[in-house]
DSSP file (Angstrom, degrees, kcal/mol; ACC not computed):
  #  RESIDUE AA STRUCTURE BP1 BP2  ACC     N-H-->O    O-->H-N    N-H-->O    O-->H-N    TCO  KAPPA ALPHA  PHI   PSI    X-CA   Y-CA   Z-CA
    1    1 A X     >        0   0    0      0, 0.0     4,-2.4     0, 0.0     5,-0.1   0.000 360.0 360.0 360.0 -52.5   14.1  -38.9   46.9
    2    2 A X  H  >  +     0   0    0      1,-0.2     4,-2.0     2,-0.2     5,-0.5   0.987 360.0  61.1 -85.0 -48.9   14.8  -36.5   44.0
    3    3 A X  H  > S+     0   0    0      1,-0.2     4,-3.4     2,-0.2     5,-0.3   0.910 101.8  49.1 -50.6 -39.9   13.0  -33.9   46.0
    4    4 A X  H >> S+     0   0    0      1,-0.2     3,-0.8     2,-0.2     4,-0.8   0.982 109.6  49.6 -31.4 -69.4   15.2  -34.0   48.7
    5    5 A X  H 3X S+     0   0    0     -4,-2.4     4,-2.3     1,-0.2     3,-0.4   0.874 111.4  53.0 -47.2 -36.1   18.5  -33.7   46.4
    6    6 A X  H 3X S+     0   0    0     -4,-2.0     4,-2.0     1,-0.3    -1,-0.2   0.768 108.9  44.0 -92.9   1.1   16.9  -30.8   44.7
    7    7 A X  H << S+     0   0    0     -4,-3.4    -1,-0.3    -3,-0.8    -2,-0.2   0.527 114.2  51.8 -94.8  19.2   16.1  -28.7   48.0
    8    8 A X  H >X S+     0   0    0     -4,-0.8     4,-4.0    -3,-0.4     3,-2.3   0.723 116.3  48.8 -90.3 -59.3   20.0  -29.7   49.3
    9    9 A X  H 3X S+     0   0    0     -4,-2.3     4,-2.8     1,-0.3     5,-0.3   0.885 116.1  34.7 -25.7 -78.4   20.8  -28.2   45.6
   10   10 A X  H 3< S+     0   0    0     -4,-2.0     4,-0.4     1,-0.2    -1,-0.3   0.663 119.1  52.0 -72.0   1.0   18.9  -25.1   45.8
   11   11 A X  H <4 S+     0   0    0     -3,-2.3     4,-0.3     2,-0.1    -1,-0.2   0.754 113.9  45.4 -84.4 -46.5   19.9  -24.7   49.9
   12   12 A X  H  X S+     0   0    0     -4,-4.0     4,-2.2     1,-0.2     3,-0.4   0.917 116.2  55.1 -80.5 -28.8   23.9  -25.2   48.9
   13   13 A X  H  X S+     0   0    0     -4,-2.8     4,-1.5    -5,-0.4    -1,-0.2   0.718 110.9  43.0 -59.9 -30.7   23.0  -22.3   45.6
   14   14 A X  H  4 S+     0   0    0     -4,-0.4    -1,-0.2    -5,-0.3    -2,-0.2   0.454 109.7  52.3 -98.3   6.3   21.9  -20.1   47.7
   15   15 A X  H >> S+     0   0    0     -3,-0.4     4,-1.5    -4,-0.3     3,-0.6   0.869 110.0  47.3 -86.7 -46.1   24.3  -20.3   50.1
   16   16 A X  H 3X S+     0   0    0     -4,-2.2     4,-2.3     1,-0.2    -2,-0.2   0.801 111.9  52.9 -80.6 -34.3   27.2  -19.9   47.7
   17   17 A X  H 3< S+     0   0    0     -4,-1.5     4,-0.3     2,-0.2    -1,-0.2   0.473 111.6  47.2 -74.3   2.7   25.2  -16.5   45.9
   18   18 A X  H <4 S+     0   0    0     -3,-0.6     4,-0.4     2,-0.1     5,-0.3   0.810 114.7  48.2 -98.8 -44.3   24.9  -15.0   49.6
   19   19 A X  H >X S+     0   0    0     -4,-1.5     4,-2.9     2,-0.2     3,-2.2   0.958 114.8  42.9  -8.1 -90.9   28.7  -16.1   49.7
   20   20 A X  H 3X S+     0   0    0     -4,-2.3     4,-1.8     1,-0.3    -1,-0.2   0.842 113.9  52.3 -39.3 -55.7   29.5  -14.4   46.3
   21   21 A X  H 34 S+     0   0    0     -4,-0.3    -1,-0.3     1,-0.2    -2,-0.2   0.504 108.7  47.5 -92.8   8.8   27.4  -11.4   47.2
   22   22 A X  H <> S+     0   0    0     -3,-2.2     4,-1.8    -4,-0.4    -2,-0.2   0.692 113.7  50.8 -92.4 -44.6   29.3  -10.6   50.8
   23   23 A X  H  X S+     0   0    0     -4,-2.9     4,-1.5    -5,-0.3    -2,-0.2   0.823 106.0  46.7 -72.1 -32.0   32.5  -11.0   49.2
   24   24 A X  H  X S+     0   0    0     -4,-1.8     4,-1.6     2,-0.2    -1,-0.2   0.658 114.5  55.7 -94.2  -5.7   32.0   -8.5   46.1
   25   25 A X  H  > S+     0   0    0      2,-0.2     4,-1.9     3,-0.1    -2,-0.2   0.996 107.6  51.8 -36.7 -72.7   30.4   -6.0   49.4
   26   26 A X  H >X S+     0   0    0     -4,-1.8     4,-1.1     1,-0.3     3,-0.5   0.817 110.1  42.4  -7.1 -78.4   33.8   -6.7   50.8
   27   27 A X  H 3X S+     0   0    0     -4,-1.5     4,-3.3     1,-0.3    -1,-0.3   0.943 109.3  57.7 -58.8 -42.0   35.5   -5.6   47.6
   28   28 A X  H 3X S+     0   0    0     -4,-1.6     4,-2.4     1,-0.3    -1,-0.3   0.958 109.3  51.0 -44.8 -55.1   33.2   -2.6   47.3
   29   29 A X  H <X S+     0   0    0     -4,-1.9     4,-3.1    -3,-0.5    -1,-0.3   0.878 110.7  41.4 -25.7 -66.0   34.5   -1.7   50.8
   30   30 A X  H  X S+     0   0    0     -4,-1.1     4,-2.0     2,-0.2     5,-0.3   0.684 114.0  55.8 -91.7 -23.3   38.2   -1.9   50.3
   31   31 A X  H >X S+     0   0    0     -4,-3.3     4,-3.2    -5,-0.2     3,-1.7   0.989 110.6  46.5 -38.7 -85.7   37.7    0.0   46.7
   32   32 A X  H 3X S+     0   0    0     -4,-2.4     4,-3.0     1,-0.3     5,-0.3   0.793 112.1  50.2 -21.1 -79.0   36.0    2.7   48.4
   33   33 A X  H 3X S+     0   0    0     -4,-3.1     4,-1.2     2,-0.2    -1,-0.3   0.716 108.0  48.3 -35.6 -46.9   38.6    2.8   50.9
   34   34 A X  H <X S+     0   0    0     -4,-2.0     4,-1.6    -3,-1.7     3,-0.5   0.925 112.0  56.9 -74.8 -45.8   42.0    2.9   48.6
   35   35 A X  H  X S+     0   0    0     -4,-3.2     4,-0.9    -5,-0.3     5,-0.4   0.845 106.5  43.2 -78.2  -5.8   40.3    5.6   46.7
   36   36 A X  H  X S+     0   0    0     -4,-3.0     4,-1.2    -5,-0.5    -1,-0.2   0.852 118.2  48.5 -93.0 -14.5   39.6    8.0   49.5
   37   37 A X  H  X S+     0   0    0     -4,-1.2     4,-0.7    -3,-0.5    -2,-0.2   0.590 107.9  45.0-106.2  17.9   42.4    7.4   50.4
   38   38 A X  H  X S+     0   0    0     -4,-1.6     4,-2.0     2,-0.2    -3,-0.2   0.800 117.4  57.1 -95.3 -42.6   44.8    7.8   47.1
   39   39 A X  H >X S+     0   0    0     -4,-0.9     4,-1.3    -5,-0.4     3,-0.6   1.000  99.6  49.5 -61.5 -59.7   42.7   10.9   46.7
   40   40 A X  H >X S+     0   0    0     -4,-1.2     3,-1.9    -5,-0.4     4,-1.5   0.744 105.9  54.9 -23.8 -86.0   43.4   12.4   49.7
   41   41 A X  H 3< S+     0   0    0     -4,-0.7    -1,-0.3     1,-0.3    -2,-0.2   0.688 107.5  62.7 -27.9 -47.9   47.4   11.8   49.1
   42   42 A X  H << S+     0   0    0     -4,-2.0     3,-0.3    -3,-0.6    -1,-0.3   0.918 110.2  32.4 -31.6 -62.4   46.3   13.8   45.7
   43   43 A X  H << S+     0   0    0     -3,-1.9     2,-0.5    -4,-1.3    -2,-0.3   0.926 115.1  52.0 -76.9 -43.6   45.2   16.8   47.4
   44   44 A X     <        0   0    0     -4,-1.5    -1,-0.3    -5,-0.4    -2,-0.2   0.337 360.0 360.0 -79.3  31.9   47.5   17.0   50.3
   45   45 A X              0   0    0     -2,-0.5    -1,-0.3    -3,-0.3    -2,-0.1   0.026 360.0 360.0 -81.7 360.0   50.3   16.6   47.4
């Protein structure tokens, strides 16, 4: 019984830190992206 609940626990934890850790990729992405392109707009300024 209690094992069950704690592999649904640690299945739905690991779900949500694979979650977490696609989404701050994501950010990493779109960072990246506005600063190449804000630099650019430096130089060709």
């Amino acid at each position: 019984m209690y094992l069950r609940f704690i592999a649904i626990a640690i299945a739905i934890a690991i779900g949500i830190a694979i979650g977490i850790a696609m989404i701050f990729v994501e950010i990493q992405k779109i960072f990246e992206q506005l600063f190449v392109t804000l630099s650019g707009k430096f130089k060709s300024a």
